[in-house]
C-alpha positions as CSV (number, residue, x, y, z in Angstrom):
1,X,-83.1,133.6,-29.5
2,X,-81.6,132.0,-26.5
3,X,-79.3,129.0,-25.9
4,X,-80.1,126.0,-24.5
5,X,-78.5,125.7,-20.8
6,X,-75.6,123.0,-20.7
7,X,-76.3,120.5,-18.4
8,X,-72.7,120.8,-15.6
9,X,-70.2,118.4,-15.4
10,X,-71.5,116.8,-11.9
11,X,-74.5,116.2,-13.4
12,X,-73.9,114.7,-16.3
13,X,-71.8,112.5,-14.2
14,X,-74.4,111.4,-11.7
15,X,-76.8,111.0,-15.3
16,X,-74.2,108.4,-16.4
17,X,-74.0,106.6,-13.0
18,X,-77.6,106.5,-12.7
19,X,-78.0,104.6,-16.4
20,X,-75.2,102.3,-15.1
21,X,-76.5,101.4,-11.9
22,X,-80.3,101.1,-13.2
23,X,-81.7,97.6,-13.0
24,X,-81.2,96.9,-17.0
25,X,-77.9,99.0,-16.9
26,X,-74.7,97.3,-17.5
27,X,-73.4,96.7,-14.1
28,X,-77.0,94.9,-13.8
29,X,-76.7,92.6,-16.9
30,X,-73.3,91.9,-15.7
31,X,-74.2,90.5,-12.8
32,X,-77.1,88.7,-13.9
33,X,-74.8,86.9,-16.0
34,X,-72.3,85.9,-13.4
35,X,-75.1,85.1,-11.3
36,X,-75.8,82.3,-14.5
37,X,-72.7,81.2,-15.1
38,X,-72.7,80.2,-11.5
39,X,-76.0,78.4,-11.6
40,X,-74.9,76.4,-13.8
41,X,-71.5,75.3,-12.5
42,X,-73.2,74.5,-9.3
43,X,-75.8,72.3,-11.5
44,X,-73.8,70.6,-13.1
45,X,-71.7,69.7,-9.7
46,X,-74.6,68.2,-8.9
47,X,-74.8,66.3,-11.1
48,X,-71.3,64.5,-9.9
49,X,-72.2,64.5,-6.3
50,X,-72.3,60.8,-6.4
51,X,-69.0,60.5,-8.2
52,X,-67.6,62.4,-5.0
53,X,-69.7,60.5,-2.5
54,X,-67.7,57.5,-3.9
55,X,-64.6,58.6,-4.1
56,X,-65.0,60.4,-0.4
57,X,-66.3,57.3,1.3
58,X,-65.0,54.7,-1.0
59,X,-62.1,55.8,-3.2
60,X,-60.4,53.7,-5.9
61,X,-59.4,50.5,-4.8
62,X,-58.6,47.5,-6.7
63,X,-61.1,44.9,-5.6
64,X,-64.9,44.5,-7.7
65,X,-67.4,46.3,-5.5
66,X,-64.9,49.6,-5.7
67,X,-64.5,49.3,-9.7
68,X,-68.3,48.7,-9.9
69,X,-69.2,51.4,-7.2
70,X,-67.0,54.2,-9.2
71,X,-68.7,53.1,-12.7
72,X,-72.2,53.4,-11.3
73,X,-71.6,56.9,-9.9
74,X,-70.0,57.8,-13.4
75,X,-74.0,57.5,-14.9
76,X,-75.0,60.7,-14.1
77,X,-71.7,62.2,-16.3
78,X,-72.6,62.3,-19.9
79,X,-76.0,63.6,-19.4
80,X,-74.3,66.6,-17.5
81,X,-72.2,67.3,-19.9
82,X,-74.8,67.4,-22.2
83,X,-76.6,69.6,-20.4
84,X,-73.6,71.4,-19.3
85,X,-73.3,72.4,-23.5
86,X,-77.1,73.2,-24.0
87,X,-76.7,75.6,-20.6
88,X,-73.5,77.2,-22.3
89,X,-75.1,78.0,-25.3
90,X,-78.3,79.5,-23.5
91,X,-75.4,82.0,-21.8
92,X,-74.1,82.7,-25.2
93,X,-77.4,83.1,-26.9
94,X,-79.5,84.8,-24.2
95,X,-76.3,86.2,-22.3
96,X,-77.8,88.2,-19.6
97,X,-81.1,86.5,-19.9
98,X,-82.1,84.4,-16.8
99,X,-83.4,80.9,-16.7
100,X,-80.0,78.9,-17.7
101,X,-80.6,77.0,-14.3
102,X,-83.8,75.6,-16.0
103,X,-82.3,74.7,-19.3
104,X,-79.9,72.4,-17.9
105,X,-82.1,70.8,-15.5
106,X,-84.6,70.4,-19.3
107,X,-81.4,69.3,-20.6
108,X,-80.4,67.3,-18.0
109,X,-83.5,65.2,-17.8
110,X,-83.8,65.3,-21.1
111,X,-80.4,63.7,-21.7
112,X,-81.1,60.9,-19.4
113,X,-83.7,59.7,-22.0
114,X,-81.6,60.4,-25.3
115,X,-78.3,59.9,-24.0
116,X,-78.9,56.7,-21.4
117,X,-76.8,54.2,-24.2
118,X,-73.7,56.9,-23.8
119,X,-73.9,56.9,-20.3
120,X,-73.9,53.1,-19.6
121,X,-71.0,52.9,-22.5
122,X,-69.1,55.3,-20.9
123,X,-69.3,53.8,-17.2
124,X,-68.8,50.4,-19.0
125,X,-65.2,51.7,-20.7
126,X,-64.3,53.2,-17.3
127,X,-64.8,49.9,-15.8
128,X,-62.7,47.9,-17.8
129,X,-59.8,50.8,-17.6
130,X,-60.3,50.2,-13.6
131,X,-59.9,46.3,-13.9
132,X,-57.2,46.6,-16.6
133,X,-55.3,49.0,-13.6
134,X,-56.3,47.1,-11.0
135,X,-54.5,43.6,-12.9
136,X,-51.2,45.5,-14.6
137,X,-51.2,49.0,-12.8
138,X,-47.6,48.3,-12.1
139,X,-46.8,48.7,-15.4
140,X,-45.8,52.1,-16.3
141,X,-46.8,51.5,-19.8
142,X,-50.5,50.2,-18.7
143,X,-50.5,53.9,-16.8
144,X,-49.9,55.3,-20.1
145,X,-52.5,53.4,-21.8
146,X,-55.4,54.1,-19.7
147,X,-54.2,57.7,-19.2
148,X,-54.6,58.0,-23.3
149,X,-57.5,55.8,-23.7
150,X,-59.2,58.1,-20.4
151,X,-58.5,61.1,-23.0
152,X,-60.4,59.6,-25.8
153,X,-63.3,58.4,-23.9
154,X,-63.7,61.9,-22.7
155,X,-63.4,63.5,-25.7
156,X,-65.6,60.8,-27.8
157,X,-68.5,61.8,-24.8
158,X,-68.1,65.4,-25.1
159,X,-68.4,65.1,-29.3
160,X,-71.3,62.9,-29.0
161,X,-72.8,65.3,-26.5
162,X,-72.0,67.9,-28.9
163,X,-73.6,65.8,-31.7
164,X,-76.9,65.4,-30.0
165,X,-77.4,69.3,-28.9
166,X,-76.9,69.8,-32.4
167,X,-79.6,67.3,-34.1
168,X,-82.2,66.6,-31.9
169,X,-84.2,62.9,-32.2
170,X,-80.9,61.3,-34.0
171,X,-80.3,57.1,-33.1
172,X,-77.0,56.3,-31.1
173,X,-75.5,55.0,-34.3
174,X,-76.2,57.7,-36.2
175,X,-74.5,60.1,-33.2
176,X,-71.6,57.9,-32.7
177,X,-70.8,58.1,-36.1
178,X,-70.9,62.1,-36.0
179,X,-68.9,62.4,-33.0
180,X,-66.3,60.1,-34.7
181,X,-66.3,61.8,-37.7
182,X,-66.4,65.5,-36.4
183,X,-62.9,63.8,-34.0
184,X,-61.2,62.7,-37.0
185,X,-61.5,65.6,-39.2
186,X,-60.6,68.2,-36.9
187,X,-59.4,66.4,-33.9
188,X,-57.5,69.5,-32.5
189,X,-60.5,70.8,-31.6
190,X,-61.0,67.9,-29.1
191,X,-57.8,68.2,-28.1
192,X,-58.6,72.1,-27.1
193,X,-61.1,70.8,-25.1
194,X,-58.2,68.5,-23.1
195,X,-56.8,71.8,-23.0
196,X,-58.9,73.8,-21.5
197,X,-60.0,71.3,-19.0
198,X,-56.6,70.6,-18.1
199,X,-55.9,74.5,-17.6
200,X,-59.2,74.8,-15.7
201,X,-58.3,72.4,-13.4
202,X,-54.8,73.6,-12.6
203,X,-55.9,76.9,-11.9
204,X,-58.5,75.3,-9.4
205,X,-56.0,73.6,-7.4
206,X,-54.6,77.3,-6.6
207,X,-54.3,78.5,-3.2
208,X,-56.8,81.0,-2.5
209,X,-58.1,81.7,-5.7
210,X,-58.6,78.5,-7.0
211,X,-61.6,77.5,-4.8
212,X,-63.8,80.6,-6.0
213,X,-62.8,80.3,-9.6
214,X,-64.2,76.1,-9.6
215,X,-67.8,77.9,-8.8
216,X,-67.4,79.4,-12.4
217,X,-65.3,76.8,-14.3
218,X,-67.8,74.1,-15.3
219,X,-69.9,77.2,-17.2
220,X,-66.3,78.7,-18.2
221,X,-65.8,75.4,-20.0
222,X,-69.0,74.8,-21.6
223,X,-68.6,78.2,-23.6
224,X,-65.4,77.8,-24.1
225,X,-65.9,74.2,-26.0
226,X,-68.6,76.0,-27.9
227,X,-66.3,79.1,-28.7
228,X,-63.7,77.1,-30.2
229,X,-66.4,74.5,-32.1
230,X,-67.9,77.6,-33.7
231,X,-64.4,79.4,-34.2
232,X,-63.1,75.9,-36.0
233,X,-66.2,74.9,-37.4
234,X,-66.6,72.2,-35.5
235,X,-69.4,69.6,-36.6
């Protein structure tokens, strides 16, 4: 009776670097998943090409077409967020799995049908914070004021958002009312989201590597808000 021969060191090695290297390997899937989390940042900026377009070749100024041109190219926001949620959750969910670029566009267009009422509300609120600054934006305390009322119009979007990737086909009202609800009983969750957003944007004003890291941070977000919804129950 004779022993099986034991495979060497160097190629057991080159074995292991083989299976890492293959096509599904590791090093693969992790790729593949970069590669998706950067689809879908790029989709969903996008998606706010017209806010830039205005404020590149416009910017905020305190007369009516300027107030009116920065709410209209606000539309396009609450539908990608909403899509920027259902794309996060197809990176969770199917993690290496391609085809996130095509859920959020679904999403996307999807959202501009179910979520059209949150979209004109939201431009709507942003206008009247424009023409209250444009009036009393001397007043330190009216800077205050639409900084905090900003905040909550943010985070009353994102929790509707959240709402309607959660129950498909329900009525604005019945949304509205979630969003609020889910806000007032565990509003340090929308506060996280401030959070997070606030720290993603910081580190994307860095020199160097803040440009590269903004290509990731709209994905980075997305599963992050759905992270800390499911981590804090969230609904």
């Amino acid at each position: 009776m004779t022993a099986a021969p034991t495979p060497s060191r160097p190629a057991g090695t080159i074995g292991r670097l083989r299976s890492a290297l293959a096509l599904d390997g590791p090093v693969a899937r992790l790729m593949l998943t970069v590669f998706q989390h950067f689809v879908v940042s790029v989709s969903f900026a996008g998606c706010l090409v017209p806010a830039v377009a205005f404020s590149l070749l416009v910017g905020w100024q305190p007369t009516h077409l300027s107030l009116w041109l920065g709410a209209l190219s606000l539309l396009p926001v609450v539908p990608a967020i909403y899509a920027l949620l259902r794309g996060s959750r197809y990176l969770l969910d199917e993690q290496a799995d391609a085809g996130a670029g095509r859920e959020f566009w679904r999403s996307f267009a999807g959202g501009t049908r179910v979520l059209a009422w949150a979209a004109i509300a939201f431009s709507a609120l942003v206008l009247v914070l424009g023409y209250d600054l444009a009036l009393f934006g001397g007043s330190d305390a009216m800077l205050l004021f639409a900084a905090a009322a900003m905040a909550v119009i943010l985070m009353l979007a994102i929790a509707v958002c959240v709402a309607a990737a959660a129950r498909d086909g329900a009525s604005p009202v019945e949304l509205l009312t979630m969003a609020a609800k889910a806000i007032a009983r565990r509003p340090h969750v929308a506060l996280s989201w401030l959070l997070m957003l606030g720290i993603g944007v910081a580190l994307a004003a860095l020199p160097v590597i803040g440009a590269p890291f903004a290509l990731f941070l709209p994905a980075l977000l997305g599963v992050g808000i759905h992270i800390c919804n499911d981590a804090l129950r969230f609904s």
